[in-house]
N, CA, C and O atoms as a CHARMM CRD file, in Angstrom:
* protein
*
  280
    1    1 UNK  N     24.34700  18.54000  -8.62200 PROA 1      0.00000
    2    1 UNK  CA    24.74500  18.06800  -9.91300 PROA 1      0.00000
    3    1 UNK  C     24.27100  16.63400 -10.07700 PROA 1      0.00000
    4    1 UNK  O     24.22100  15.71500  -9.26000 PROA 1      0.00000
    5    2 UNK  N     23.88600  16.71100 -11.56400 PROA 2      0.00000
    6    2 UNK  CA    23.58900  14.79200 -11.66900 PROA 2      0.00000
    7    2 UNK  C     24.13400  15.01700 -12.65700 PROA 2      0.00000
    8    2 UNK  O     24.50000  16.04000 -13.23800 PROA 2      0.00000
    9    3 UNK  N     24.20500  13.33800 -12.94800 PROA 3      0.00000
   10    3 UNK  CA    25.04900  12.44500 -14.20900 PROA 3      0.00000
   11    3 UNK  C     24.23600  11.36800 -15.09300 PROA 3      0.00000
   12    3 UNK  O     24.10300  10.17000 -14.84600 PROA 3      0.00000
   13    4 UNK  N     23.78300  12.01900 -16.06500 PROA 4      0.00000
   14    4 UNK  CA    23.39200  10.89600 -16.97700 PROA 4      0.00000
   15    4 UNK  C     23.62600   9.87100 -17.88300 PROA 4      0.00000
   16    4 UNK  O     23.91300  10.34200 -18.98300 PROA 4      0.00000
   17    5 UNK  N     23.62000   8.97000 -17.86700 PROA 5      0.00000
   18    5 UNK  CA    24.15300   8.25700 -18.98900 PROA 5      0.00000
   19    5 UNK  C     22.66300   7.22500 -19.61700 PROA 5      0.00000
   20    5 UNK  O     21.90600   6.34400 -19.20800 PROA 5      0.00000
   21    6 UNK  N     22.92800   8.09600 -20.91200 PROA 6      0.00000
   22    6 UNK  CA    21.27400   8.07300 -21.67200 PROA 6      0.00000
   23    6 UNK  C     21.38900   6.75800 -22.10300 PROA 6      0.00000
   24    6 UNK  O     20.32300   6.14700 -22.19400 PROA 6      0.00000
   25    7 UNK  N     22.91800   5.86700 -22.53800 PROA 7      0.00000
   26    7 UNK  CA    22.81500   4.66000 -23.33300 PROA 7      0.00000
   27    7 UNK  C     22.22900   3.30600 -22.33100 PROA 7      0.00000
   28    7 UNK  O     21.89800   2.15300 -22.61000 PROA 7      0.00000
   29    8 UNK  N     22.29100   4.08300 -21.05800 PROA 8      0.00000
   30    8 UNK  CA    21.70600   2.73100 -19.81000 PROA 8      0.00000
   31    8 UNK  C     20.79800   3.64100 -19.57800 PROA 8      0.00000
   32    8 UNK  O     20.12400   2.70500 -19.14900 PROA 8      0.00000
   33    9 UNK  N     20.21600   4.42000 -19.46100 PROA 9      0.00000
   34    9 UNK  CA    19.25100   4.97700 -18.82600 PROA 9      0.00000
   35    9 UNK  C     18.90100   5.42300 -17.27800 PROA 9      0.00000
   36    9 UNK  O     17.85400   5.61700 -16.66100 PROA 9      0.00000
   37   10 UNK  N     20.88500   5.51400 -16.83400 PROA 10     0.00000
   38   10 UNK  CA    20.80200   6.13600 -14.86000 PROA 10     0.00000
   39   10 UNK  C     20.82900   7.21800 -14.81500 PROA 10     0.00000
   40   10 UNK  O     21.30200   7.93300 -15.69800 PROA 10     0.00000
   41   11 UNK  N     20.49000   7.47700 -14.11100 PROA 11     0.00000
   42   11 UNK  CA    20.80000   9.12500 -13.32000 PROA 11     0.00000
   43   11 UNK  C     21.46700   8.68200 -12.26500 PROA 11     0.00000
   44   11 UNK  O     21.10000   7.68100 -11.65000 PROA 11     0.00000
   45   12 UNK  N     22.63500   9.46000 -11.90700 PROA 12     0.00000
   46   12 UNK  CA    23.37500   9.63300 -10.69100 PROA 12     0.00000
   47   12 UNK  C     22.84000  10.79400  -9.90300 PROA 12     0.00000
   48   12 UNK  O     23.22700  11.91500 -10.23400 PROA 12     0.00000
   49   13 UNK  N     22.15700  10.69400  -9.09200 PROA 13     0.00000
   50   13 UNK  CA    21.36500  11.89600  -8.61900 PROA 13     0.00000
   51   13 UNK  C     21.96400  12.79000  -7.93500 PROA 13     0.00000
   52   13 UNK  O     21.87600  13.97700  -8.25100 PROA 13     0.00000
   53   14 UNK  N     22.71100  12.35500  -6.83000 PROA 14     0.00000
   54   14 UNK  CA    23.96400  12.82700  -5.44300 PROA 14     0.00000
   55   14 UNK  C     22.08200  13.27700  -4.35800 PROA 14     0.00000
   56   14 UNK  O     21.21700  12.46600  -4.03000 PROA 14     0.00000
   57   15 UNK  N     22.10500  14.68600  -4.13500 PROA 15     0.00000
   58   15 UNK  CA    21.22500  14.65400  -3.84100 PROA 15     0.00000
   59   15 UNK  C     20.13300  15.24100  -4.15600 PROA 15     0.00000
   60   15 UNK  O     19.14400  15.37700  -3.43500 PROA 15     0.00000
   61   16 UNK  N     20.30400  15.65800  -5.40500 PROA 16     0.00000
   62   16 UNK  CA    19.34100  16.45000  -6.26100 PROA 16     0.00000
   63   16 UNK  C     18.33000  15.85400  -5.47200 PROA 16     0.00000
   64   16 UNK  O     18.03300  16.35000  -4.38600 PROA 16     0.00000
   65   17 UNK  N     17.53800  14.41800  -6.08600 PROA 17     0.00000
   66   17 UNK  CA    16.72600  13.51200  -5.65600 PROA 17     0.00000
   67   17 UNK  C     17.18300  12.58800  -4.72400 PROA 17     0.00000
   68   17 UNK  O     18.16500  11.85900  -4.86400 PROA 17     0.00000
   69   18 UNK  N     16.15300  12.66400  -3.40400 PROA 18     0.00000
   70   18 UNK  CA    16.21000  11.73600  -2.73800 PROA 18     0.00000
   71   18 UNK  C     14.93500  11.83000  -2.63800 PROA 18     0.00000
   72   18 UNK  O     14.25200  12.83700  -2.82300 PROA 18     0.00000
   73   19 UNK  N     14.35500  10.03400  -2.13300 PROA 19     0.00000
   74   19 UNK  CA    13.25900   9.61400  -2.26700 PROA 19     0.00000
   75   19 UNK  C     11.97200   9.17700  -0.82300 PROA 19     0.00000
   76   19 UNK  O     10.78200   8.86800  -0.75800 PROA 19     0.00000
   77   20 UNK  N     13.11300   9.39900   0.12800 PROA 20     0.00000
   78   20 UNK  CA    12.45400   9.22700   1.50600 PROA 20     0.00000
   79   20 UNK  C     12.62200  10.38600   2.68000 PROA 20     0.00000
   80   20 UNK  O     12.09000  10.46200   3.78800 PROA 20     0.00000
   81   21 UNK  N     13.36500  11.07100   2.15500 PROA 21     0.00000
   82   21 UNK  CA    14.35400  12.64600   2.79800 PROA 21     0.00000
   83   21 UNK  C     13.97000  13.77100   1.95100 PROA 21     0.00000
   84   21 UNK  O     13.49800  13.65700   0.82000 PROA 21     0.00000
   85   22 UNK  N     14.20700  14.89000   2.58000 PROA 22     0.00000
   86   22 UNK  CA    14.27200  15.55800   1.49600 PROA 22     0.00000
   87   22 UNK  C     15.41400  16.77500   1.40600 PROA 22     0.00000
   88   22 UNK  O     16.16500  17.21200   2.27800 PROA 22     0.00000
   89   23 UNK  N     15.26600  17.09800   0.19300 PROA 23     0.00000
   90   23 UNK  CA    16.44300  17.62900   0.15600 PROA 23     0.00000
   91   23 UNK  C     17.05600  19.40200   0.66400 PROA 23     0.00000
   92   23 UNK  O     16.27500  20.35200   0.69100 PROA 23     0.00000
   93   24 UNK  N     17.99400  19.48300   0.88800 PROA 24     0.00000
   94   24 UNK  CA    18.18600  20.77000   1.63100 PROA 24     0.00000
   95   24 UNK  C     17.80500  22.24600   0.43400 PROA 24     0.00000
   96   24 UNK  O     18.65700  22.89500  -0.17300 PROA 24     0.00000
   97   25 UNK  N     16.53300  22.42000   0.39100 PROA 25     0.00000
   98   25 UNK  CA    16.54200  23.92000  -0.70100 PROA 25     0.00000
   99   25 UNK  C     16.71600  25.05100   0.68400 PROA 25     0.00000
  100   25 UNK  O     15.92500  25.15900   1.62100 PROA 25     0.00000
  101   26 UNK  N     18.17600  25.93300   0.44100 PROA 26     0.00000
  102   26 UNK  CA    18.43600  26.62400   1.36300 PROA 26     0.00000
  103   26 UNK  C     18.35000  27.69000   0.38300 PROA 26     0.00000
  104   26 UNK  O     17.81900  27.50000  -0.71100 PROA 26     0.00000
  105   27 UNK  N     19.10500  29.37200   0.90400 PROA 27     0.00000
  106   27 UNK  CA    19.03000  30.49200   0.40700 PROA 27     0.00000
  107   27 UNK  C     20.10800  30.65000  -0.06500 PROA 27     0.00000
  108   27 UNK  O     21.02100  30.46400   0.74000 PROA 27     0.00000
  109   28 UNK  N     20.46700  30.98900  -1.29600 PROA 28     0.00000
  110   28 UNK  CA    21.87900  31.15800  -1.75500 PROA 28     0.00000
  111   28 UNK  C     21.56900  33.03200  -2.14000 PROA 28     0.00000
  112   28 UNK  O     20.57900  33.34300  -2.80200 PROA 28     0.00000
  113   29 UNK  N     22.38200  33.91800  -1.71000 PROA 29     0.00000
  114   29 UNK  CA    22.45100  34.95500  -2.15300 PROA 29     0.00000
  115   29 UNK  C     22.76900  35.48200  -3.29000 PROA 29     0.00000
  116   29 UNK  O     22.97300  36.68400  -3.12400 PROA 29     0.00000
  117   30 UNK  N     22.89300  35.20000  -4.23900 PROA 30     0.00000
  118   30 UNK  CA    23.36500  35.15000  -5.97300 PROA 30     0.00000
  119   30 UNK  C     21.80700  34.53800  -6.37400 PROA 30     0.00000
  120   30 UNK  O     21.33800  34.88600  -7.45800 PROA 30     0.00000
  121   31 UNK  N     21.20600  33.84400  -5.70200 PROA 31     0.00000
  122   31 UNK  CA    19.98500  33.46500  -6.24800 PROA 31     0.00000
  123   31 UNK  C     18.80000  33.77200  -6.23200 PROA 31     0.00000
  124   31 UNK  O     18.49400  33.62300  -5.04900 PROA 31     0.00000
  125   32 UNK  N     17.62800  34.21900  -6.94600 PROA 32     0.00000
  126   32 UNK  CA    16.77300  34.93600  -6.20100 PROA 32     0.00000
  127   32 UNK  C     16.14300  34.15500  -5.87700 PROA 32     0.00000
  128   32 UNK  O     15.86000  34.49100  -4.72700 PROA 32     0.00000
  129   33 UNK  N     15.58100  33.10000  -6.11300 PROA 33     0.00000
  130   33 UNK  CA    14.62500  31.96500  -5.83600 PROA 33     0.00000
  131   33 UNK  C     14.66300  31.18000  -6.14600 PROA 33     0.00000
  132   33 UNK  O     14.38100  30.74700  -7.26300 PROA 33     0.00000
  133   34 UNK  N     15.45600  30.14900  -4.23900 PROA 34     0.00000
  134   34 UNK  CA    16.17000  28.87400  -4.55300 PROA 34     0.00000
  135   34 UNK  C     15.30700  27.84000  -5.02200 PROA 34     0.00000
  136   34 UNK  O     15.67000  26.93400  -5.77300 PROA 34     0.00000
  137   35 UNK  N     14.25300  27.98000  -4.60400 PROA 35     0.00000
  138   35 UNK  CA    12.78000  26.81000  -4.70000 PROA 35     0.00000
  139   35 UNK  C     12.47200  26.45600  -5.98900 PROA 35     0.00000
  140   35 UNK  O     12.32000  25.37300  -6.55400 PROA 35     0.00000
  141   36 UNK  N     12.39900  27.89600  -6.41900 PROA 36     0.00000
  142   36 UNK  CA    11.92600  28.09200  -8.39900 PROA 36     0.00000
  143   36 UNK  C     13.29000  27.98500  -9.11500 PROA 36     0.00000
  144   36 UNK  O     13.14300  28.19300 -10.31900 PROA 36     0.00000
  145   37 UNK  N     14.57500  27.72700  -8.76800 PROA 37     0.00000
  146   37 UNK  CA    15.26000  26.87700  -9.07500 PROA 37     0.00000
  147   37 UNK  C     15.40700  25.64500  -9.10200 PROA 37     0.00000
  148   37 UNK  O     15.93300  25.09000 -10.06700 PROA 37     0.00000
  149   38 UNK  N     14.95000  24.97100  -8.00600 PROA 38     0.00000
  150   38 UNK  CA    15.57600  23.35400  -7.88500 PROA 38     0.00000
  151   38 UNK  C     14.08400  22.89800  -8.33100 PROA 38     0.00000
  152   38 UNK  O     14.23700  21.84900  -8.95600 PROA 38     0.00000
  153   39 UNK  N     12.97200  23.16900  -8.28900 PROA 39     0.00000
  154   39 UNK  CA    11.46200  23.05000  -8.93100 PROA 39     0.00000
  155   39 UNK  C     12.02600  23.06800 -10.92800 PROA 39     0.00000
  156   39 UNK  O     11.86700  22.12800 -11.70700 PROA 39     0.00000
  157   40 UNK  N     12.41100  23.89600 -11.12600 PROA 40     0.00000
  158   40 UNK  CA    13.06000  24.13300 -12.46000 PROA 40     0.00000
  159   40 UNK  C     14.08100  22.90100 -13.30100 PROA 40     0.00000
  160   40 UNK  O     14.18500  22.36800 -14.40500 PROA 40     0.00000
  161   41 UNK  N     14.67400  22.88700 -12.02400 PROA 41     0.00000
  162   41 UNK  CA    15.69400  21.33700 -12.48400 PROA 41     0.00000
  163   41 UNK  C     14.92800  20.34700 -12.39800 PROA 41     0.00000
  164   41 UNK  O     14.91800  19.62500 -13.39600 PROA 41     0.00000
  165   42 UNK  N     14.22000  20.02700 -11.48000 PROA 42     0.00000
  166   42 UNK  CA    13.68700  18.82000 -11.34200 PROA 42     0.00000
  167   42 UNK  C     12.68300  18.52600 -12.81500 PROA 42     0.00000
  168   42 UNK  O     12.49100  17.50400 -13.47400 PROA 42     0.00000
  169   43 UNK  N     12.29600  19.61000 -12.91600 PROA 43     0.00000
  170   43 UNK  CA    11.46700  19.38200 -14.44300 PROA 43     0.00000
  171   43 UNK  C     12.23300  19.32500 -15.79300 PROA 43     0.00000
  172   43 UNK  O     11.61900  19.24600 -16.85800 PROA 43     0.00000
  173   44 UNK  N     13.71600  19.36900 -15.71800 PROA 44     0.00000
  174   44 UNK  CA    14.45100  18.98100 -16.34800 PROA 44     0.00000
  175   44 UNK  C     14.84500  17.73400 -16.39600 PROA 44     0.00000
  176   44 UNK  O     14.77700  17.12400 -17.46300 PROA 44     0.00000
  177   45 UNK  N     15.24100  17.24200 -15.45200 PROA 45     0.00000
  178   45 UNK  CA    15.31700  15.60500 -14.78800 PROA 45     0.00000
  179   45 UNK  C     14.14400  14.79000 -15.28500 PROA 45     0.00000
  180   45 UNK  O     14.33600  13.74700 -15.90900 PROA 45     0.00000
  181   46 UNK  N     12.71000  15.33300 -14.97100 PROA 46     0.00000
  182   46 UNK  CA    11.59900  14.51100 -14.96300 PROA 46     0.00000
  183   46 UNK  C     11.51800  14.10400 -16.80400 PROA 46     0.00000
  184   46 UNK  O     11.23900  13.02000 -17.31700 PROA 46     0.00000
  185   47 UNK  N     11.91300  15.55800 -17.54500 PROA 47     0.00000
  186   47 UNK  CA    12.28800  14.65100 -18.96100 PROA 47     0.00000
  187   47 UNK  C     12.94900  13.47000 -19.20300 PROA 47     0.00000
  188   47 UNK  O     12.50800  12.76000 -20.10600 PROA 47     0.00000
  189   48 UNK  N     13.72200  13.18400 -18.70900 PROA 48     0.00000
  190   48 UNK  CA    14.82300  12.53600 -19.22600 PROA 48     0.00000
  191   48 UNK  C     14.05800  10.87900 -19.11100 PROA 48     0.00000
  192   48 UNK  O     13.28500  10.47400 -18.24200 PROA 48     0.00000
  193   49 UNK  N     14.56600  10.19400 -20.24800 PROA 49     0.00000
  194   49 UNK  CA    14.35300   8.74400 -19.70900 PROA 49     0.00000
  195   49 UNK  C     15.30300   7.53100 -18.55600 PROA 49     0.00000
  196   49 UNK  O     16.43100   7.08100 -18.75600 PROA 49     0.00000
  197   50 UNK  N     14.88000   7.40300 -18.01200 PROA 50     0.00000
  198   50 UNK  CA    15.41200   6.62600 -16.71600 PROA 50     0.00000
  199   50 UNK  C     14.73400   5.71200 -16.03700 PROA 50     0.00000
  200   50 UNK  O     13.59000   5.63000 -15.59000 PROA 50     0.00000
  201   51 UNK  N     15.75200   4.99200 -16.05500 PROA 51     0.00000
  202   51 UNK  CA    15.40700   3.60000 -15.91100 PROA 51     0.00000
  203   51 UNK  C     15.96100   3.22100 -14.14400 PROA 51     0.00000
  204   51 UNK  O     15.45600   2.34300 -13.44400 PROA 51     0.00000
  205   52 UNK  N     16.93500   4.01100 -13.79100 PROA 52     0.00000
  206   52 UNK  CA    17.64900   3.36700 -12.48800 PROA 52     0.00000
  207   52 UNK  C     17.89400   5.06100 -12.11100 PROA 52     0.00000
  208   52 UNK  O     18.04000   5.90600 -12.99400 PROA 52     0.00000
  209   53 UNK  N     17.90800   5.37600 -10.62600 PROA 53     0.00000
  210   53 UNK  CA    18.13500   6.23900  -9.98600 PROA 53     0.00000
  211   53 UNK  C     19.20700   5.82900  -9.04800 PROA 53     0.00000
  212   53 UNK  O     18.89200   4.89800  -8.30700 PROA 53     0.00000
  213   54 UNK  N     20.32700   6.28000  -8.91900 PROA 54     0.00000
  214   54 UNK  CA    21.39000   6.52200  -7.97700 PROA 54     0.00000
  215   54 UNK  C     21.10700   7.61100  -6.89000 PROA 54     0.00000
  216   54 UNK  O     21.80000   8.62800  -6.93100 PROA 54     0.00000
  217   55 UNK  N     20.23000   7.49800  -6.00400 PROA 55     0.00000
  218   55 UNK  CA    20.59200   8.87600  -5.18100 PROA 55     0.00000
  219   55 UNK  C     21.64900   9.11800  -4.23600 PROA 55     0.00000
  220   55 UNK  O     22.62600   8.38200  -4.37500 PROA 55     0.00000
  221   56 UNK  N     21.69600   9.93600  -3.34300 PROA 56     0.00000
  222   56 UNK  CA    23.27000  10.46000  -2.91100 PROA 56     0.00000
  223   56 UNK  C     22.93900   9.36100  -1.55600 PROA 56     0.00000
  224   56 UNK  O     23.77900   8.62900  -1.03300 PROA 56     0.00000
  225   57 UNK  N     21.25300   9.49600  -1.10600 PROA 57     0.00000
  226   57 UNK  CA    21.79000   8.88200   0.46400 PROA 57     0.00000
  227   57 UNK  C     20.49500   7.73800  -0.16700 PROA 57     0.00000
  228   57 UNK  O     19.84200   7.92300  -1.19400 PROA 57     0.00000
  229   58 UNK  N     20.35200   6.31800   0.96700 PROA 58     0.00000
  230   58 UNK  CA    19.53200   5.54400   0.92600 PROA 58     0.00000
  231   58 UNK  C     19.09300   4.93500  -0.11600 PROA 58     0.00000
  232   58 UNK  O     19.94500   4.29000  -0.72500 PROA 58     0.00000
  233   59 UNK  N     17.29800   4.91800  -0.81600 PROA 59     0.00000
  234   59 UNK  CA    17.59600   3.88800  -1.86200 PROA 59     0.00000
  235   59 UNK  C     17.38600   3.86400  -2.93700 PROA 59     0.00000
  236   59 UNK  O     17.10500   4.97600  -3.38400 PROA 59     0.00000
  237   60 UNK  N     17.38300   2.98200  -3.72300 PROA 60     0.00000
  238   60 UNK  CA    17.87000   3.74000  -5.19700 PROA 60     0.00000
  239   60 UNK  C     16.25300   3.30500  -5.61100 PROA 60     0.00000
  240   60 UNK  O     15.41800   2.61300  -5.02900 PROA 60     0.00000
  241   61 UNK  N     16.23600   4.15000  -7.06300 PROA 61     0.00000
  242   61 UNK  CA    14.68500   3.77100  -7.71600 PROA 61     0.00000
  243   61 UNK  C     14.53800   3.33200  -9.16600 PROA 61     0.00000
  244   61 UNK  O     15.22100   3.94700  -9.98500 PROA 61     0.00000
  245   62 UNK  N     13.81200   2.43900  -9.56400 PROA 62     0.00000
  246   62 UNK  CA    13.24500   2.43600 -10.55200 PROA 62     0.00000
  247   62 UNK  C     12.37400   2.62400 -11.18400 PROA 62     0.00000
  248   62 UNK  O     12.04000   1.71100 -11.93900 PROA 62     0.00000
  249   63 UNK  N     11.58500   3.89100 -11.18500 PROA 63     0.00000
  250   63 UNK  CA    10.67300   4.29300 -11.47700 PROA 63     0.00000
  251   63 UNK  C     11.02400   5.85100 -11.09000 PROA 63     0.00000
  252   63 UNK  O     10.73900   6.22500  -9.95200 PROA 63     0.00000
  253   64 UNK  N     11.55300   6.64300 -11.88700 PROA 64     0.00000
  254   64 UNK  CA    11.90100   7.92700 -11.84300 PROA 64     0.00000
  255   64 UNK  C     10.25100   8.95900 -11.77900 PROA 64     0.00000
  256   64 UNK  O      9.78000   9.73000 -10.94300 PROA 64     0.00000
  257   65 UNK  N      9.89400   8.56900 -12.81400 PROA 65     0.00000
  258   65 UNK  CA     8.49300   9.37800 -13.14000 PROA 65     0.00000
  259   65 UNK  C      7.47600   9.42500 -12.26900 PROA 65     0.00000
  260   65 UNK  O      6.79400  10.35300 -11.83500 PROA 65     0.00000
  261   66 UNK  N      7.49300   7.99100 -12.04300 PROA 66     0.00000
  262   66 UNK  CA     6.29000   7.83100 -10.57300 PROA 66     0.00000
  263   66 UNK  C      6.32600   8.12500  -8.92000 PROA 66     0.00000
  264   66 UNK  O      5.43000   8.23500  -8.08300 PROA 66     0.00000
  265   67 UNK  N      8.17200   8.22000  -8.83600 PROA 67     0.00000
  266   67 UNK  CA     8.29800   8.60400  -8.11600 PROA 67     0.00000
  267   67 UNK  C      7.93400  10.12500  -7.57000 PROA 67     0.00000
  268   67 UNK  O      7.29300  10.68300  -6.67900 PROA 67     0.00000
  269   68 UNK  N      8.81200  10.42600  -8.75600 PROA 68     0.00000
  270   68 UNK  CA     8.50400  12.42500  -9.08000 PROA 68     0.00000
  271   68 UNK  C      7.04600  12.85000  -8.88300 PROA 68     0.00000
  272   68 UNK  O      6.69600  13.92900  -8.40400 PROA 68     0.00000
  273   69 UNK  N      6.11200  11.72200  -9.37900 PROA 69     0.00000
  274   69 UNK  CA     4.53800  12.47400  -9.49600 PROA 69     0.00000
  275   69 UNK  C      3.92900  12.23700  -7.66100 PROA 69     0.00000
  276   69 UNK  O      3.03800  12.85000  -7.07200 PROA 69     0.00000
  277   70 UNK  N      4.83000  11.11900  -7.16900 PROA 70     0.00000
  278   70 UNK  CA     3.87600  11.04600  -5.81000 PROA 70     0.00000
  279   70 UNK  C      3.84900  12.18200  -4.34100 PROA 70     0.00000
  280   70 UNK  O      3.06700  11.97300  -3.41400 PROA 70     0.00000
């Protein structure tokens, strides 16, 4: 889960996004395809405008977009 707040422009990430780790895409049985899920969100996220990233562990970013593309 993340948290936006569009009038500052953060994302609270938890660990959707992390930027030096990565994140746990495991198998959920209700799901058919965890990958082409969290691939799916993230291109939801990558819309958004943001200015400051909160992630769950380590460090935070400013530069959401450039991060996402590297």
């Amino acid at each position: 889960m993340c948290l936006y707040e569009p009038a500052k422009k953060i994302l609270v990430s938890g660990d959707h996004i992390l930027f030096d780790i990565t994140p746990n895409i495991t198998f959920w049985p209700n799901l058919k395809n965890s990958l082409k899920a969290y691939l799916s969100s993230l291109e939801k996220v990558f819309s958004l405008q943001v200015d400051l990233v909160l992630p769950g562990h380590r460090n935070i970013c400013n530069n959401l977009n450039k991060e996402l593309l590297n």
